[in-house]
ZAMARGU-4260 file (C-alpha; in steps of 0.2 Angstrom, whole numbers, plus 5000, padded with zeros to 4 digits):
<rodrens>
0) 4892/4905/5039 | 4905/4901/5027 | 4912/4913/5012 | 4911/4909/4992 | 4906/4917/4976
5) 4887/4915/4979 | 4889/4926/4996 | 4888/4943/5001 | 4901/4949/5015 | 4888/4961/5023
10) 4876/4946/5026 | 4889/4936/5033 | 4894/4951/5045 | 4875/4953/5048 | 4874/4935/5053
15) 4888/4939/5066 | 4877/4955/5072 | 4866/4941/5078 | 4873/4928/5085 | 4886/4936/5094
20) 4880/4954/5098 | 4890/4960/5110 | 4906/4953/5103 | 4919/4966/5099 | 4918/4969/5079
25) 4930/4985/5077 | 4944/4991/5089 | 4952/5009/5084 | 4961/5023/5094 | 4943/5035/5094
30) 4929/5021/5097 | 4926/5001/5099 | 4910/4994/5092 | 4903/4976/5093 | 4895/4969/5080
35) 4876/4973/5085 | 4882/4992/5086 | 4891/4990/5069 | 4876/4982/5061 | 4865/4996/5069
40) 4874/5010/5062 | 4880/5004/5045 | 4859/4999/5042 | 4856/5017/5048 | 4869/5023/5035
45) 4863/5010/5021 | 4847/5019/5023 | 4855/5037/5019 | 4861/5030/5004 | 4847/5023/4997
50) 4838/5040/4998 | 4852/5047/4990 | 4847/5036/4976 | 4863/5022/4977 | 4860/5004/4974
55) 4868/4988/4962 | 4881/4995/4952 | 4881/5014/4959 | 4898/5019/4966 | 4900/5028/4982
60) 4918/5037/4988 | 4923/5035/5005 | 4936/5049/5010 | 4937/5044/5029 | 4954/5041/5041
65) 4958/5025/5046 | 4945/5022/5061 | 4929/5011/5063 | 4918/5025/5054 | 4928/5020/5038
70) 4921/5002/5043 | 4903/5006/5045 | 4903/5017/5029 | 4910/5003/5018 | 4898/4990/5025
75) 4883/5004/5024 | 4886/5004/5004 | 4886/4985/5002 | 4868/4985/5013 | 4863/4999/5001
80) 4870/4989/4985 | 4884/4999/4981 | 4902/4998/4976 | 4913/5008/4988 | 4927/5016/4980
85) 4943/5022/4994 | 4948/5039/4995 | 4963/5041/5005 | 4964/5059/5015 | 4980/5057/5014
90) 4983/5059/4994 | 4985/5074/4984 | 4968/5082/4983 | 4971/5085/4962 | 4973/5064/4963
95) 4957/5062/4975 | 4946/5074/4963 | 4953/5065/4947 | 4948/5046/4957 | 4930/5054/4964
100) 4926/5061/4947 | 4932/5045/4936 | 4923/5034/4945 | 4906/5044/4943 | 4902/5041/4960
105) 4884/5049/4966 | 4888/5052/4983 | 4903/5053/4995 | 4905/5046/5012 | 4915/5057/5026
110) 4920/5072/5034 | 4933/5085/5037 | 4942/5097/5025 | 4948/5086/5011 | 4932/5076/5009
115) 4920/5093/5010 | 4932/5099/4997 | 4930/5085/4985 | 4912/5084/4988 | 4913/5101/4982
120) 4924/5101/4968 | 4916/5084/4961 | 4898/5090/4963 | 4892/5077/4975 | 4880/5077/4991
125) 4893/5073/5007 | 4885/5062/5019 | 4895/5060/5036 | 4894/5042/5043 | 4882/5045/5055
130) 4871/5051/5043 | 4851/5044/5044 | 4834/5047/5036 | 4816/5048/5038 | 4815/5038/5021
135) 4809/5022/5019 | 4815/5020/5005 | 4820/5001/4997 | 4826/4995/4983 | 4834/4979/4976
140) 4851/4973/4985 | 4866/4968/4979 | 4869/4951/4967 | 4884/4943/4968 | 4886/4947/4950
145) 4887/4967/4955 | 4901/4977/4958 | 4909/4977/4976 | 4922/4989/4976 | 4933/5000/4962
150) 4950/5002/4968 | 4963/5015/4960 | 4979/5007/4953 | 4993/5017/4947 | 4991/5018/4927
155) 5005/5016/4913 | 4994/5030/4905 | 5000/5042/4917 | 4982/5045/4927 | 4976/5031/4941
160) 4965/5016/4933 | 4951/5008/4943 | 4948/4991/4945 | 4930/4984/4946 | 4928/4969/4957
165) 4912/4962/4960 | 4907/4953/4974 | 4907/4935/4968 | 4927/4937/4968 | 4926/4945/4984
170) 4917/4929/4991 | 4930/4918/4980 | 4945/4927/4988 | 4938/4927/5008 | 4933/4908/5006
175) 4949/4904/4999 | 4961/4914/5009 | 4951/4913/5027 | 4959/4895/5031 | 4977/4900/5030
180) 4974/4914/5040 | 4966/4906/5054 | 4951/4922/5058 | 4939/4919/5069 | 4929/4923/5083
185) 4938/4927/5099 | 4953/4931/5089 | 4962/4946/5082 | 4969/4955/5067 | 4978/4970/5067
190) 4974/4981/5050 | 4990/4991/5047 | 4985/5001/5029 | 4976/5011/5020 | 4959/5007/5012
195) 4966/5011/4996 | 4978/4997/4997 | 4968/4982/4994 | 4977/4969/5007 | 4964/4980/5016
200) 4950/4971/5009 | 4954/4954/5013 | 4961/4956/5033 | 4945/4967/5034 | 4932/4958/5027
205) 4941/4940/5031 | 4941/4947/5050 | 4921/4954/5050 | 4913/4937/5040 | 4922/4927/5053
210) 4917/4934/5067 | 4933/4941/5072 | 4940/4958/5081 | 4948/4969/5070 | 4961/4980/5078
215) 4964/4996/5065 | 4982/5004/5069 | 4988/5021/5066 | 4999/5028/5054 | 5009/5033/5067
220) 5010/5017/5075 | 5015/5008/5059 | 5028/5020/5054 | 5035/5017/5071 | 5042/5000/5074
225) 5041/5003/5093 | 5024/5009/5094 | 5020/4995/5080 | 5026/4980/5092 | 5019/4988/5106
230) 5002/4989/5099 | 5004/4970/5092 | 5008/4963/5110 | 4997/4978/5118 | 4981/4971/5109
235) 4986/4953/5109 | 4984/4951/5092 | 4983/4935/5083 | 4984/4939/5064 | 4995/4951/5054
240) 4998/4956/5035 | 5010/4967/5029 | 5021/4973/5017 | 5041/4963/5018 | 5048/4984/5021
245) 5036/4985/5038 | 5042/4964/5042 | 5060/4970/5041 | 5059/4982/5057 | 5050/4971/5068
250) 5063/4954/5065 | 5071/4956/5083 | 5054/4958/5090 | 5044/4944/5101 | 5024/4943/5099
255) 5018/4928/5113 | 5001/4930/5105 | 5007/4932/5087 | 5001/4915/5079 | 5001/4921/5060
260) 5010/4934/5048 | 5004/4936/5033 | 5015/4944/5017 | 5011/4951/5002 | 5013/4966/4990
265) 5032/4965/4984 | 5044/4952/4984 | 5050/4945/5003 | 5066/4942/5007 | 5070/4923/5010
270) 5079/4927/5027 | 5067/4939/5034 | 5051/4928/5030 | 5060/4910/5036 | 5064/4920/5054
275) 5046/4924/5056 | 5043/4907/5050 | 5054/4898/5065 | 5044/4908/5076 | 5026/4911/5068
280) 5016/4904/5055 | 5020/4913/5039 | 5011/4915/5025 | 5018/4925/5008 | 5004/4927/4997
285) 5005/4935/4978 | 4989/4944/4966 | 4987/4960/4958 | 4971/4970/4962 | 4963/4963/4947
290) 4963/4947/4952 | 4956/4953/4969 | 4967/4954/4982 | 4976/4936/4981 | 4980/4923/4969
295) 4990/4910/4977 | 4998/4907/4994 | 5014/4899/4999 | 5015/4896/5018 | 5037/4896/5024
300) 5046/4885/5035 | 5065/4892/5042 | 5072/4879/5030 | 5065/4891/5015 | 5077/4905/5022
305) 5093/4897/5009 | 5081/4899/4994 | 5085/4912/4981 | 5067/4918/4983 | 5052/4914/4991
310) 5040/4905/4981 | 5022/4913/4977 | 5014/4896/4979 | 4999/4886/4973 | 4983/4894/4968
315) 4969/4898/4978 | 4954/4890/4978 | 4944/4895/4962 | 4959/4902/4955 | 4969/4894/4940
320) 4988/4900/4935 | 4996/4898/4920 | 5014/4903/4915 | 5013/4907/4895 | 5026/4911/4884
325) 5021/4920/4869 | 5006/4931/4870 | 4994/4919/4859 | 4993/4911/4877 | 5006/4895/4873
330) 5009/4887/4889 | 5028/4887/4893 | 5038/4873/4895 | 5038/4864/4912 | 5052/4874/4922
335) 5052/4887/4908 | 5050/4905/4913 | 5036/4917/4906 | 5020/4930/4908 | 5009/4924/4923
340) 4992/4924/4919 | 4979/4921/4931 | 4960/4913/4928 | 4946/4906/4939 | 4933/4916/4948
345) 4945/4927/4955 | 4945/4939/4941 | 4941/4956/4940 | 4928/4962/4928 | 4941/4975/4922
350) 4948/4994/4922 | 4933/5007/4923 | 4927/5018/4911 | 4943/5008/4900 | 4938/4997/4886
355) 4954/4997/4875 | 4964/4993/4893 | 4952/4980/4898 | 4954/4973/4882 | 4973/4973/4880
360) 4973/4965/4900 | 4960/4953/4899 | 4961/4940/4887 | 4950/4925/4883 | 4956/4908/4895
365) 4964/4897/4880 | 4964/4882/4895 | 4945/4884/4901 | 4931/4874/4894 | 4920/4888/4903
370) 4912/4899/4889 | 4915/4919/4893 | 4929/4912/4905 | 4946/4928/4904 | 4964/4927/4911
375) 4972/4941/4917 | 4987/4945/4911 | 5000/4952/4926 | 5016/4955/4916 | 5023/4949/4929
380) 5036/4935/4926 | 5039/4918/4934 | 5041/4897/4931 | 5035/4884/4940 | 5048/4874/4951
385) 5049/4854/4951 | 5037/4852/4966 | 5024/4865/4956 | 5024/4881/4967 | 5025/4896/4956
390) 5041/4905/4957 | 5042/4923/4954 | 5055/4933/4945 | 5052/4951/4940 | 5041/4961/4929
395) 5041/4962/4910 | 5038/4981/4910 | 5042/4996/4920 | 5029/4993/4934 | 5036/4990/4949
400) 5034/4986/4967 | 5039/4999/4980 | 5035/4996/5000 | 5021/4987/4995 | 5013/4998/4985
405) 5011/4993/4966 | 5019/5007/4957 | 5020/5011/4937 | 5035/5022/4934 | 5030/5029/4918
410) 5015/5039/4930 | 5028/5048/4936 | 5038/5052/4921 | 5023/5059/4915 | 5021/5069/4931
415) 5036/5075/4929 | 5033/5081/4911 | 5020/5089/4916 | 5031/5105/4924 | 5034/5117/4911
420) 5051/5118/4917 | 5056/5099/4912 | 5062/5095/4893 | 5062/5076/4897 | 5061/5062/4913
425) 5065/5045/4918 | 5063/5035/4930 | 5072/5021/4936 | 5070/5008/4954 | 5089/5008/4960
430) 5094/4997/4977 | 5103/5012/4985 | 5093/5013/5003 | 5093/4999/5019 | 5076/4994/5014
435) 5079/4992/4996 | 5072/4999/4982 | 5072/5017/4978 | 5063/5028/4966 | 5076/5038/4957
440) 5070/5050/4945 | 5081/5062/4932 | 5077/5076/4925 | 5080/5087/4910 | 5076/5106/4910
445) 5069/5112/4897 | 5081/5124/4886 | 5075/5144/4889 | 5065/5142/4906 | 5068/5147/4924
450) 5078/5140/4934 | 5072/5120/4940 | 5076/5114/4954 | 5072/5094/4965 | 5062/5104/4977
455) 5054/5114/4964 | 5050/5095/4956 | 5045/5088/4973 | 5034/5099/4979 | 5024/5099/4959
460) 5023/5080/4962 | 5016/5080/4979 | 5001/5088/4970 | 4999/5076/4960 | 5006/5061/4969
465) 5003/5050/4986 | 5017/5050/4994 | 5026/5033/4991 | 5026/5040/4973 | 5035/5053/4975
470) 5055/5048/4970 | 5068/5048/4986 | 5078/5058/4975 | 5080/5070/4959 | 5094/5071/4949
475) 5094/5085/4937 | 5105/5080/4920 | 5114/5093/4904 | 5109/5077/4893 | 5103/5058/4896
480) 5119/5046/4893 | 5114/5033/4876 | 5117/5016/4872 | 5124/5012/4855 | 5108/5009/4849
485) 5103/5028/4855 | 5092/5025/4870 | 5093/5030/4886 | 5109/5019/4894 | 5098/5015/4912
490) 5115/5007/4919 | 5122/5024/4917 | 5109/5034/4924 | 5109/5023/4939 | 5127/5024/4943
495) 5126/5044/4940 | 5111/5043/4953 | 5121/5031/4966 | 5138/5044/4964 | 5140/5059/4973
500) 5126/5074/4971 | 5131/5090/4964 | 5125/5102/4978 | 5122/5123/4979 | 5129/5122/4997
505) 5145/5117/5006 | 5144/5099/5015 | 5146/5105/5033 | 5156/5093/5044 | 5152/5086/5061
510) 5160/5095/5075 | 5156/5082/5089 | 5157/5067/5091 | 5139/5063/5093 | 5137/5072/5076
515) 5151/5060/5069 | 5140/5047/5073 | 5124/5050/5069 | 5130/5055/5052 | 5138/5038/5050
520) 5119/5033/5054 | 5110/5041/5041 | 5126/5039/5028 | 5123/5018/5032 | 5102/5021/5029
525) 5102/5032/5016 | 5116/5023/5007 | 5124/5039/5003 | 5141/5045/5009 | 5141/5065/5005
530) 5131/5071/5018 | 5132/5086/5030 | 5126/5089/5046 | 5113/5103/5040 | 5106/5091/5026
535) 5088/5087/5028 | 5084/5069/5032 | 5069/5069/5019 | 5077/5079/5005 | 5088/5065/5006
540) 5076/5053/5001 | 5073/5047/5020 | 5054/5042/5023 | 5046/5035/5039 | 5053/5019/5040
545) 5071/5025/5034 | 5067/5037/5049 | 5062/5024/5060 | 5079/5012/5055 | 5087/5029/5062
550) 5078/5029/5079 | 5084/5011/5082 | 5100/5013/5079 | 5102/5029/5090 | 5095/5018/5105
555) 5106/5004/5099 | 5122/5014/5099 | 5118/5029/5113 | 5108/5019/5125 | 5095/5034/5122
560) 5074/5032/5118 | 5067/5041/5106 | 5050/5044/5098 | 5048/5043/5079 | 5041/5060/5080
565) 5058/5068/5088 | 5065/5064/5071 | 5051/5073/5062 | 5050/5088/5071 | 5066/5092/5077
570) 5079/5080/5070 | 5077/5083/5054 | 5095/5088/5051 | 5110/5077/5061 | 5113/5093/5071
575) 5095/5095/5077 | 5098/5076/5080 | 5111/5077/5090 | 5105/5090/5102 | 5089/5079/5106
580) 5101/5064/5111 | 5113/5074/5118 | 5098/5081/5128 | 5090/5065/5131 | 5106/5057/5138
585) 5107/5071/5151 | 5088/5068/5154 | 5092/5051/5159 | 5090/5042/5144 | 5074/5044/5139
590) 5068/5057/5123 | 5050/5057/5124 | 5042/5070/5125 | 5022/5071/5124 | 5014/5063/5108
595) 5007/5077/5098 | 5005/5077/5078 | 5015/5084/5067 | 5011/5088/5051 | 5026/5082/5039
600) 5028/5096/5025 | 5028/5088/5007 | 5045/5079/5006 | 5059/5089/4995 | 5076/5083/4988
605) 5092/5089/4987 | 5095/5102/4969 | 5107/5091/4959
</rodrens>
């Protein structure tokens, strides 16, 4: 049983159902289920669908968490002949509605609050995954020619664009990245995010085709280094992908079973990815979402680590890269850098419901003698190296990439518009945290209005926004500094943004010296000297894994254990810090209390 273009991932998962029933398919925190049970329960679902009228090119949401019910549903629409489209509980439910409703989708998968209010909202029938009929119903299946799956992209337009990928790419990609990955029954991958995130489609669907076990983590776990590494040698796991931001936390870790790392989704350090490299095999992989998933793979030795950047490698199988340097498709010189533009089977068919996009994106292949045949261009930027891997080096417009997640910043100036209380918005990337990049937006008031504030701003985009959209900080401006040639100066901005903040409250100081040093701590991770002990860590751009940076440190330098969580609930000043180590170090060392969950309030900033 072997993936390609001419296959359909469910039939290959089916195939497992039979030969090796009672192999574990799916492993999650709530329930295990081998790959008869799977099978069973996504025909079962597959049924439900169909009586709802789904089939070839009929698009179906899924708003589930992250557990082996997401698993079923998506494999329940490919039985029925659908395209699944993700819908991630955790987004703004303005962004879920606006995704549910653009993608026309007849019917929605899940359950709880958020998807029972979509299914509202959006006028569809909610059908939980456990859902099964009396009907008989049947109709045609799915042709490797119909649509697979519509993800949502962030959109230069300033709404979320979906890209249609049919499952002959699907089959392309798993054939072509499967070897390098090294799935397969009796081995196991640990799938670390969300279904809207499309590295999700390939350790999934490369995991299930193969006959492998795939291991679905927490958010929690993954925001966690600890609890991440735990669960990695906990469950024995095989195979990993994630972004080069999750990578950097578990460097100093060891993983016996840990045979490969996979990396993708932003630009990998040459140091962090040749440690894993001396240690594991590592694999740094490159592709937008409308090439589906992957274009080309580059596999790391130690030796790499003195390289300016890691290559993006060779193309995969049934995939062609070109570098081109003008935008009638001339090819650039042999080392010279340009637009990379991708070809082959690869592909996707284009931006839903977006003709004029589609258009402008995907071109006619100047270099294949196959009639129809497009490239895709990335406005990415890179040259070819002497020894022909593909070398990447930046973006040619103001798309971005940000913890893995692809990120087009003129989406967020326009949310930003949006508040009556804002004139005018930019928003800029600056390298002012540990991890790197930063969103940083700035903001105008509008003349004659109420008061604005950051936290006013924040909370208005955590409507609209996921969270790794939201900027880390907001700087509010009396007027945008100019180039000579009148346009905004960004160098300018940038500095403002990395200098001290205006604030409407005195800077309290540290009065111990537990205080002293956990505000040295967050000053070092947050890359921000002007902070007091009563700042909050989030409206100072922190996130989850600035936060978990903190909690390693703290048991670096204190000798103390602490949860993620005791950062989130009570430490989320460096005086509320303080008294859980303080109290942890009288306890014996160990700040654990029971895991419960905590819901994290939308992130606010500091008013500028």
């Amino acid at each position: 049983m072997r993936s390609g273009p001419g296959t359909l991932a469910h039939e290959l998962v089916a195939g497992w159902a039979r030969e090796r029933p009672d192999a574990v398919a799916v492993s999650s925190e709530r329930r295990s289920l081998t790959y008869a049970q799977l099978d069973h329960r996504a025909d079962r679902l597959a049924a439900a669908l169909r009586a709802h009228g789904v089939g070839p090119e009929t698009r179906v949401g899924i708003c589930l968490p992250r557990t082996a019910d997401w698993i079923t549903a998506l494999l329940a629409v490919f039985k029925a002949g659908g395209a699944y489209v993700p819908l991630d509980p955790e987004y703004p439910p303005a962004r879920l509605e606006y995704m549910l409703a653009d993608s026309a989708a007849t019917v929605l998968v899940g359950t709880g609050p958020t998807a029972e209010h979509l299914a509202g909202a959006c006028d569809v029938p909610l059908l939980a995954p456990d859902a099964e009929t009396a009907s008989s119903a049947t109709g045609p299946g799915a042709h490797p020619d119909n649509l697979a799956y519509v993800i949502y992209t962030s959109g230069s337009t300033g709404r979320p664009k979906g890209v249609q990928v049919t499952h002959a790419s699907l089959g392309n990609m798993l054939a072509g990245l499967t070897p390098a990955l090294e799935v397969g029954p009796g081995r196991r991958t640990l799938q670390c995010v969300s279904f809207s995130f499309d590295i999700s489609v390939f350790d999934t669907l490369a995991t299930l085709t193969n006959g492998g076990t795939l291991v679905i983590a927490t958010k929690e776990e993954v925001a966690s280094p600890e609890r991440l590494a735990d669960r990695l040698r906990g469950e024995r796991i095989h195979t990993v992908a994630l972004p080069p931001s999750v990578l950097a936390t578990l460097v100093d870790q060891e993983f016996p079973d840990l045979a490969v790392v996979g990396s993708g989704g932003e630009a990998c350090p040459p140091k962090l990815a040749a440690s894993f490299a001396a240690r594991h095999r590592f694999v740094n992989g490159y592709g937008p979402t409308e090439t589906t998933v992957a274009a080309s793979l580059f596999e790391v030795t130690p030796e790499h680590g003195e390289l300016p950047s890691v290559p993006i490698g060779a193309p995969c199988a049934g995939v062609s890269l070109y570098v081109v340097d003008d935008p009638a498709g001339t090819a650039a010189p042999p080392g010279g850098t340009g637009e990379i533009c991708i070809g082959g089977a690869g592909v996707a068919r284009g931006y839903l419901g977006r003709p004029a996009l589609t258009a402008a994106a995907f071109v006619p292949d100047p270099f294949s003698g196959v009639p129809g045949s497009r490239l895709y261009r990335t406005g990415d930027l890179g040259r070819f190296l002497p020894d022909g891997a593909l070398e990447f080096s930046g973006r040619a417009d103001g798309q971005v990439k940000i913890r893995g997640h692809r990120i087009e910043l003129n989406e967020i100036r326009q949310a930003l518009e949006r508040h009556p209380r804002v004139s005018q918005a930019v928003v800029l990337v600056g390298e002012t945290g540990l991890l790197g990049g930063q969103i940083l937006a700035f903001v105008l008031p509008a003349s004659g209005q109420d008061a604005v504030t950051g936290g006013l701003l924040r909370r208005h985009l955590a409507d609209e926004l996921p969270d790794y959209m939201v900027p880390n900080s907001i700087t509010l401006v009396r007027e945008f500094p100019l180039t000579p040639n009148h346009k905004v100066d960004h160098a300018a901005l940038l500095a403002q943004g990395s200098g001290p903040r205006r604030r409407d409250v005195p800077v309290v100081a540290p009065r111990t010296p537990v205080e002293a040093d956990l505000l040295r701590i967050w000053q070092e991770v947050l890359g921000q000297p002007e902070i007091g002990i009563r700042d909050d860590f989030f409206e100072l751009g922190g996130h989850s894994l600035l936060a978990a940076q903190v909690v390693a440190r703290i048991e670096k330098a204190h000798g103390v254990q602490l949860r993620l969580e005791t950062l989130l609930a009570q430490g989320r000043t460096v005086e509320g810090l303080a008294d859980a180590v303080s109290r942890a170090a009288a306890g014996g060392g160990t700040g654990r209390p029971p895991i419960t969950r905590i819901p994290r309030p939308a992130r606010r900033t500091v008013p500028s």
